[in-house]
C-alpha positions in Angstrom: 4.0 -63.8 -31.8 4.8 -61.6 -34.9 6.8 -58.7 -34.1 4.5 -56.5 -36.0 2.3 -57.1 -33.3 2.9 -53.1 -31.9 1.5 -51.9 -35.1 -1.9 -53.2 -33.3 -1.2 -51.3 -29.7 -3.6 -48.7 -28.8 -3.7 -45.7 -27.2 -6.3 -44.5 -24.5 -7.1 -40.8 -23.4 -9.1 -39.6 -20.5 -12.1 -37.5 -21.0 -11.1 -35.2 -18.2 -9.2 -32.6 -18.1 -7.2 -31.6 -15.2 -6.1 -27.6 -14.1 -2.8 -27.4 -12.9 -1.9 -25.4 -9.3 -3.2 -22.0 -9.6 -5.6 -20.1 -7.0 -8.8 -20.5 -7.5 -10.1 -16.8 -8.0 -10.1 -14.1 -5.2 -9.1 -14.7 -1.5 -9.7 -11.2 -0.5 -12.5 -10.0 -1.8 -14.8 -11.3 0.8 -12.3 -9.3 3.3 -12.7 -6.0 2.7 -15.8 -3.5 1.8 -17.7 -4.6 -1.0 -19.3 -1.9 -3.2 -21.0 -1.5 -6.6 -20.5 1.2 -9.1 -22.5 2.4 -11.9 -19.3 5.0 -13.3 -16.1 5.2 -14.4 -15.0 6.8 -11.3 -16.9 7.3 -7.9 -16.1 9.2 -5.0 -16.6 8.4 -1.1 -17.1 10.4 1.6 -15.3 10.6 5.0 -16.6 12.2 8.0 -13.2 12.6 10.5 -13.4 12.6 14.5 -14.7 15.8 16.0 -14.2 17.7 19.7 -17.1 18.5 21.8 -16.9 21.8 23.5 -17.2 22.1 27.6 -20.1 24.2 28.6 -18.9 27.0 31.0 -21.9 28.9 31.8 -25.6 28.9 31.8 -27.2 30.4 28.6 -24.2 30.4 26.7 -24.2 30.8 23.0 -24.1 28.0 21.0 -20.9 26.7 19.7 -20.4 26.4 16.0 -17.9 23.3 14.8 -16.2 22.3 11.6 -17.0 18.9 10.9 -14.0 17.8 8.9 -15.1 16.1 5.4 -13.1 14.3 2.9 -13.4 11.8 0.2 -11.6 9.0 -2.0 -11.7 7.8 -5.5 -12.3 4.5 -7.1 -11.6 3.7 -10.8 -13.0 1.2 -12.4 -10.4 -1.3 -14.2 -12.1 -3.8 -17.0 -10.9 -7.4 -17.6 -11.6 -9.6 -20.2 -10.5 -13.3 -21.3 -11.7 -14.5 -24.5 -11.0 -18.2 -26.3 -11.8 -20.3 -29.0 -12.7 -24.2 -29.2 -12.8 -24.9 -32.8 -14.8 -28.1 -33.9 -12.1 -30.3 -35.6 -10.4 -29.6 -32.1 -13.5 -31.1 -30.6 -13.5 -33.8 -33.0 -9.5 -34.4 -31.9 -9.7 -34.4 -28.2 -12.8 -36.5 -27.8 -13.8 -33.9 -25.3 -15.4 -30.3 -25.1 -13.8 -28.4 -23.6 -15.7 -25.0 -23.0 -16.6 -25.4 -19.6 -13.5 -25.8 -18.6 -11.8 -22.6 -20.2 -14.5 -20.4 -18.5 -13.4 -22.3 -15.4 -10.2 -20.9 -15.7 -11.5 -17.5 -16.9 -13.5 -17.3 -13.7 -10.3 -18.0 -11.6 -8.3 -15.8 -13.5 -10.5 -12.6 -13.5 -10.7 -13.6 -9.6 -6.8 -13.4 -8.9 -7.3 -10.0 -10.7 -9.1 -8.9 -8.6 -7.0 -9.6 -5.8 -4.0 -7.8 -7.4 -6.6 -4.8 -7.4 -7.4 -5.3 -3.9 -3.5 -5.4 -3.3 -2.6 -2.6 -5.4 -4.5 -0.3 -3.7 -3.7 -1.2 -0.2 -0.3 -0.4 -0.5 -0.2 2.1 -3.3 -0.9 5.3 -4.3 -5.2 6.8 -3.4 -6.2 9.9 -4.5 -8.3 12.1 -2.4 -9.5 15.7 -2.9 -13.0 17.0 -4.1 -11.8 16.2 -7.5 -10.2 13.1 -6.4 -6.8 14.2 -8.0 -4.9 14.4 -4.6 -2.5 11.7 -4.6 -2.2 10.7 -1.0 0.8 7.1 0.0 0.6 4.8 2.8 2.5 7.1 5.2 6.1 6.0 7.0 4.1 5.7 10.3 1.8 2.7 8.6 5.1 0.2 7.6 6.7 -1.8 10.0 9.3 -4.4 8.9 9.5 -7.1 10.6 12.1 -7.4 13.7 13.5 -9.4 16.5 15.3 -6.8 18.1 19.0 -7.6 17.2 19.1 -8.6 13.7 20.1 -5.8 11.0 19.7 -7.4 8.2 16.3 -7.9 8.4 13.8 -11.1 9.4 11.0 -13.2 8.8 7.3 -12.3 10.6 7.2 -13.1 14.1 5.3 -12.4 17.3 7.3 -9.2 18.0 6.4 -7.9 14.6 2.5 -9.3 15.2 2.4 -7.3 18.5 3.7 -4.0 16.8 1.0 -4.2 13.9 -1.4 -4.5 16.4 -0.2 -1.5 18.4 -0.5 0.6 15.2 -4.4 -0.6 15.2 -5.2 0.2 19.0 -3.2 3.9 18.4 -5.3 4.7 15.8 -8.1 3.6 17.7 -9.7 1.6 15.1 -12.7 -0.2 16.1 -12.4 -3.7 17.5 -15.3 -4.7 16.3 -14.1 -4.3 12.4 -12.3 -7.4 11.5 -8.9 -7.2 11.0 -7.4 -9.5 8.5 -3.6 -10.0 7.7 -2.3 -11.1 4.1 1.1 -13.5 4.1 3.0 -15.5 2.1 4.2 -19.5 2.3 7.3 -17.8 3.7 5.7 -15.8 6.6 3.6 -18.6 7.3 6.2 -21.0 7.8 7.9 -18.2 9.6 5.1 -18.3 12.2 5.0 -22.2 12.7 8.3 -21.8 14.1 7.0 -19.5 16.8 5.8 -21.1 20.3 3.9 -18.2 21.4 1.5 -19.6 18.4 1.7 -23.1 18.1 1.7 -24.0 22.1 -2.4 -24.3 22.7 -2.0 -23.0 26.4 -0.7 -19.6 25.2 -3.1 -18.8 22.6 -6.2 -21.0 21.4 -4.7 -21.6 17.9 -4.1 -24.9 16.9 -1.8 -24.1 14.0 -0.1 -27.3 13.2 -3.1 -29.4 13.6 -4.3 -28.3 9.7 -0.3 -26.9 8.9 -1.8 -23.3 9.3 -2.6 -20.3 11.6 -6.2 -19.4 11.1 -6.2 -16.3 13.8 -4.1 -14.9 16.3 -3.6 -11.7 18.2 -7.2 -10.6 16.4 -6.0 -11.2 13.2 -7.1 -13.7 10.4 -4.7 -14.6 8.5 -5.0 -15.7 4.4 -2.2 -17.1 2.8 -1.7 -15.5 -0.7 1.4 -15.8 -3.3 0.5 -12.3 -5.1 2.2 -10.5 -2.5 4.9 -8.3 -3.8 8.3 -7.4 -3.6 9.7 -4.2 -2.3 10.6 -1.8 -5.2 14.4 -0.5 -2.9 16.2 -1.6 0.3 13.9 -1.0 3.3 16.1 0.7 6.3 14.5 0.4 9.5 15.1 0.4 13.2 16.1 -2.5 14.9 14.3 -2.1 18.4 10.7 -1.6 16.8 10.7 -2.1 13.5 9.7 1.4 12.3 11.1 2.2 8.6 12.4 5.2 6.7 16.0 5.2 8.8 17.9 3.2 11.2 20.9 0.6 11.1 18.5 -2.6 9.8 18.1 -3.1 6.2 15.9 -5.4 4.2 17.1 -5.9 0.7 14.7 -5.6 -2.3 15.5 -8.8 -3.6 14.7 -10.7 -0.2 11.5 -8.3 1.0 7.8 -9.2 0.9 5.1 -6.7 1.2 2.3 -8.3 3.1 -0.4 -6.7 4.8 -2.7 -6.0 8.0 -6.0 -4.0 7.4 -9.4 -4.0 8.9 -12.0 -4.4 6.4 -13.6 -1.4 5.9 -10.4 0.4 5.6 -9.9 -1.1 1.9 -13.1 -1.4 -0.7 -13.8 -3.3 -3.6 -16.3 -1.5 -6.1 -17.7 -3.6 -8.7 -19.1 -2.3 -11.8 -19.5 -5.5 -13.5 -18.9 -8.4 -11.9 -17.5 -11.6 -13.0 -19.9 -12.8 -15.9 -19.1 -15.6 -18.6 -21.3 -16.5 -21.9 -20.1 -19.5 -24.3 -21.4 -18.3 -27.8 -21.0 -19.5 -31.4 -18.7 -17.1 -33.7 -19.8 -17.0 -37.3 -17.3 -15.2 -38.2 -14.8 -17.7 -36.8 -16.0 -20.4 -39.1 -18.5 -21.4 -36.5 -16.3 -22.0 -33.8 -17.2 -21.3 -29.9 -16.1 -18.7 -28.1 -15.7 -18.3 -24.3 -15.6 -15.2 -22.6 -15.5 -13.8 -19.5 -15.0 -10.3 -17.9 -15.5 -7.7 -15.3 -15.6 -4.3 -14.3 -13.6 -3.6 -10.8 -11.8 -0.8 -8.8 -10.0 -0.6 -5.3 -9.3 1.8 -2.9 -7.6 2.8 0.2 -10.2 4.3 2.2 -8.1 5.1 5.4 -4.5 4.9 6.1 -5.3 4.1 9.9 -6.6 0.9 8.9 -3.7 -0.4 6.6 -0.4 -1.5 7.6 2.3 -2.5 5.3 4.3 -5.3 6.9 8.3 -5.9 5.3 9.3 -9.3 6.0 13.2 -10.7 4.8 12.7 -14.4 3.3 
């Protein structure tokens, strides 16, 4: 056979085209307050708890109470993604490839929206009739996690798990309000490893069955890698966890911020939500464009109902 004979081999291509690992838009929008907003900025309003006042006598006057009012801000963040699929590229790949690209706009603008929903849970809302109070997740909402002994910090555990939930049942949040708890591969893992959680006669969670922990302790728990890092060294006591002093310490480099909240205490305000058009530029010699975007803000609505959790991987 002539050695020329390569000249003759051909190449094939597949007509598919294949996303590499990625999440596939939002995880946490469908676990906290969904809202829609027609402004830049929009303001909620908070009734707080009131005290009833004992009666002492027959025919006494009537008693006149404050009912404390307050409100939060949400504004509105746009996103856009924008591409183009030329037609000589068409003509090159075999393939068309516009579906695809809003596909991965769609995810995209999803994950967005989780770093909102994140963002907001542990940073900075602003409160005040002109919303212009900044108000932080206080000291007494972060616990790091904790075995008891350890200094230098641990992984999430069942000790940490049961001191979250204290936080919920002090503040008296309401039971029925799902409570949902964001973690990392790390913490995850971490929680295999415990046998209050994977033994089925302690708690009816059969977590290595599907390699996760669905709920526990009335949590649910999502797995999500957009958790992030803590800004400083985290000091915190040994015997309970609590941060701001004591001998622990959880480096910066090793921390992840994850976090417990019951749903209503975060919301999601939409303005726009996610919308995608495929359109023909004439201006771009006639190439297609795909385009996506959204309009979408987040806010902590009540401290009580967010805890930041400081795990050591």
């Amino acid at each position: 056979m002539s050695v020329q004979i390569t000249e003759a081999f051909v190449k094939q291509y597949s007509a598919n085209v294949f996303h590499l690992s990625q999440q596939k838009g939002s995880k946490l929008r469908p676990l906290v307050r969904n809202e829609s907003q027609q402004s830049k900025a929009s303001f909620w309003d908070r009734i707080g708890a009131v005290v009833a006042q004992k009666k002492v006598s027959r025919h006494a006057d009537t008693p006149k109470m404050d009912t404390p009012h307050s409100r939060r801000r949400v504004t509105l963040s746009d996103y856009e993604y924008a591409d183009l699929v030329d037609n000589e590229d068409k003509i090159r790949m075999l393939i068309s490839p516009e579906s695809e690209y809003a596909v991965a706009a769609m995810w995209a603008l999803g994950r967005a929206m989780d770093d909102e929903i994140i963002a907001a849970a542990l940073g900075t809302a602003y409160a005040g009739e002109e919303g212009s109070t900044a108000v932080v997740l206080p000291t007494t909402q972060k616990v790091a996690a904790h075995d008891g002994t350890t200094t230098t910090g641990v992984n999430l555990n069942v000790r940490t798990l049961r001191k979250v939930k204290e936080k919920f049942d002090a503040n008296d949040v309401d039971e029925s309000i799902s409570r949902h708890f964001a973690i990392g591969s790390s913490q995850l893992q971490s929680l295999l490893g415990q046998t209050e959680v994977t033994n089925s006669d302690y708690a009816a969670v059969k977590a290595l069955v599907m390699g996760e922990v669905n709920t526990f302790m009335g949590f649910n728990f999502v797995r999500t890698e957009r958790l992030p890092r803590s800004a400083a060294n985290v000091t915190y006591t040994v015997t309970n966890g609590l941060t701001g002093a004591g001998t622990g310490t959880i480096t910066a480099a090793n921390s992840r911020r994850c976090i417990a909240w019951a749903q209503d205490g975060i919301i999601l305000s939409v303005g726009e939500d996610i919308k995608a058009r495929i359109s023909e530029r004439d201006d771009k010699s006639y190439s297609m464009q795909v385009y996506a975007c959204m309009g979408v803000g987040s806010a902590r609505i009540e401290e009580e109902k967010v805890v930041e959790v400081i795990c050591s991987e």
